[in-house]
C-alpha positions as CSV (number, residue, x, y, z in Angstrom):
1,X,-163.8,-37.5,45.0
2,X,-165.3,-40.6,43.5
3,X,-166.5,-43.2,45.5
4,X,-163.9,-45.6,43.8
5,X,-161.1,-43.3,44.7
6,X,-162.3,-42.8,48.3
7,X,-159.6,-43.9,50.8
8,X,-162.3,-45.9,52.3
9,X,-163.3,-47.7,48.9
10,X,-158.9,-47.8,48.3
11,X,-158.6,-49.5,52.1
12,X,-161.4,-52.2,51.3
13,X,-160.6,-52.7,48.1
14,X,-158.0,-55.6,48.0
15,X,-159.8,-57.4,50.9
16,X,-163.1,-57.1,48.8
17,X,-160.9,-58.7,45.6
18,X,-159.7,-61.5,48.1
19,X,-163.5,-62.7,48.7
20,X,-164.1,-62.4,44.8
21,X,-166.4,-59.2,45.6
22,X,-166.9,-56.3,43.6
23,X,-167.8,-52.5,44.4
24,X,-170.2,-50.6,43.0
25,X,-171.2,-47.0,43.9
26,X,-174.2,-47.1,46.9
27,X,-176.9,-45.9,44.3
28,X,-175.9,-49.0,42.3
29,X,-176.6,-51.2,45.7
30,X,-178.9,-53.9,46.0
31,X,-180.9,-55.2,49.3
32,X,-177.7,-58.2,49.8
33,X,-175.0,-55.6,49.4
34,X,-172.9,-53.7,51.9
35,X,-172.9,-49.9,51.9
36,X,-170.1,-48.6,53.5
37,X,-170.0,-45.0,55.2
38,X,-167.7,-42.4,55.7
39,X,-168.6,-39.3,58.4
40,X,-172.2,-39.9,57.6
41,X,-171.7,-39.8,53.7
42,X,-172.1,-43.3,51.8
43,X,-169.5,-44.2,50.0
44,X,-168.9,-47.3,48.3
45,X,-171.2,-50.5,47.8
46,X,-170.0,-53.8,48.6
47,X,-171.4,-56.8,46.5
48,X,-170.8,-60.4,48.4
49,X,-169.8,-63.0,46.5
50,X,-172.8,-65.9,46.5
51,X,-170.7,-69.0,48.6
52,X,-170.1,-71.6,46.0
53,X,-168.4,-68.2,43.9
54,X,-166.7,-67.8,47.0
55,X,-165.2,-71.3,47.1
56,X,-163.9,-71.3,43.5
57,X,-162.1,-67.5,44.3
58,X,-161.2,-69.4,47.1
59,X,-159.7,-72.4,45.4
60,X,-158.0,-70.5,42.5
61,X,-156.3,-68.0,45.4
62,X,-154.5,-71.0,46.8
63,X,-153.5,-72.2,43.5
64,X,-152.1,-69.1,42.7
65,X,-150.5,-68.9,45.9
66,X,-148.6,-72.3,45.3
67,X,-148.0,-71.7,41.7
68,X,-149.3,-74.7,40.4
69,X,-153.1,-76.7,40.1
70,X,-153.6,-77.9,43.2
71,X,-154.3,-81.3,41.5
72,X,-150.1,-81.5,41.5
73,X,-149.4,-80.8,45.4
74,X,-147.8,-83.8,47.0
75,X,-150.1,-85.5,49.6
76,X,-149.4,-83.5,52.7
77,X,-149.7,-79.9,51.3
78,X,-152.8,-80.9,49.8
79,X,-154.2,-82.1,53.3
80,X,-153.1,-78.8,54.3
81,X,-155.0,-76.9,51.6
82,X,-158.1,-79.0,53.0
83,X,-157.2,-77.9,56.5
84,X,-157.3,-74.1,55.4
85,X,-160.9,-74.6,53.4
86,X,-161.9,-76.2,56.5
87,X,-161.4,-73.6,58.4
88,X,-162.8,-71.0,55.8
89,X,-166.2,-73.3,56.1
90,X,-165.6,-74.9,52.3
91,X,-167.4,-77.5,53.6
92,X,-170.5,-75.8,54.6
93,X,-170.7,-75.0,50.4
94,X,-173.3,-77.4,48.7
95,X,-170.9,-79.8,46.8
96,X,-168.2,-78.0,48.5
97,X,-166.2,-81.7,49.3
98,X,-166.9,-82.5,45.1
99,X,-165.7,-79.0,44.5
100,X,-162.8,-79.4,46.5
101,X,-161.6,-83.0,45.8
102,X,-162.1,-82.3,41.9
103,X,-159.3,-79.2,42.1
104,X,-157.3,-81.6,44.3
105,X,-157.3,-84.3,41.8
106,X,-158.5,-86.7,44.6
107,X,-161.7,-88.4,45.4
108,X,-164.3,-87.1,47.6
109,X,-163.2,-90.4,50.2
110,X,-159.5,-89.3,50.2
111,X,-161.5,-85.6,51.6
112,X,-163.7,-87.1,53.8
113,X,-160.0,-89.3,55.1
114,X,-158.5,-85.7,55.4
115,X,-161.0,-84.1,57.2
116,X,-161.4,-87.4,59.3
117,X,-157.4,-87.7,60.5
118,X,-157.4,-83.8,61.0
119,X,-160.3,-84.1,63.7
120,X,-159.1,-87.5,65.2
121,X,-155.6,-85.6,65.5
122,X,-157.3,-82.9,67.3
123,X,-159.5,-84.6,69.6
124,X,-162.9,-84.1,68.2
């Protein structure tokens, strides 16, 4: 059995498509990827997505998941969209607020107002 039709590879393999990474067989592995194991035997390698990459996947996941550009959300759907990159650390991506309030058809101020009313409504 191939490494890509291991059950192992088959189990990761939509979670590793989620994060925008790929798999490669382990001899194909380089010092920043992930070899995965199976009773002792390597399996499958698992190359990260660099973060900005991550942010775009990111980004064009939750368009696909509304079905439209994010750009034509109403208002409070898109301050829920920055809630959810929040949480997935968007904002810890160089340019990730640009990134974001480009795809949300928005100014970087009307992110940084988001961001701002999420905490205050919180307590932080």
């Amino acid at each position: 059995m191939s490494g890509a039709e291991h059950a192992l590879a088959q189990a990761v393999k939509p979670l590793v498509d989620a994060m925008g990474g790929k798999l490669l067989a382990p001899a194909e592995a380089q010092d920043d990827d992930v070899v995965l194991s199976w009773e002792g035997e390597e399996v499958v390698a698992v190359r990260l997505p660099q973060l900005a990459d991550s942010l775009e996947h990111i980004l064009a996941a939750m368009e696909r998941r509304h079905g439209c550009p994010l750009a034509e959300l109403d208002r409070r759907t898109k301050q829920s969209v920055v809630r959810t990159l929040e949480a997935r650390g968007a904002f810890s991506v160089r340019h990730g607020v640009e990134t974001v309030a480009a795809a949300l058809g928005v100014s970087r101020f009307t992110v940084y107002n988001y961001l701002n009313r999420e905490n205050a409504a919180r307590g932080d």
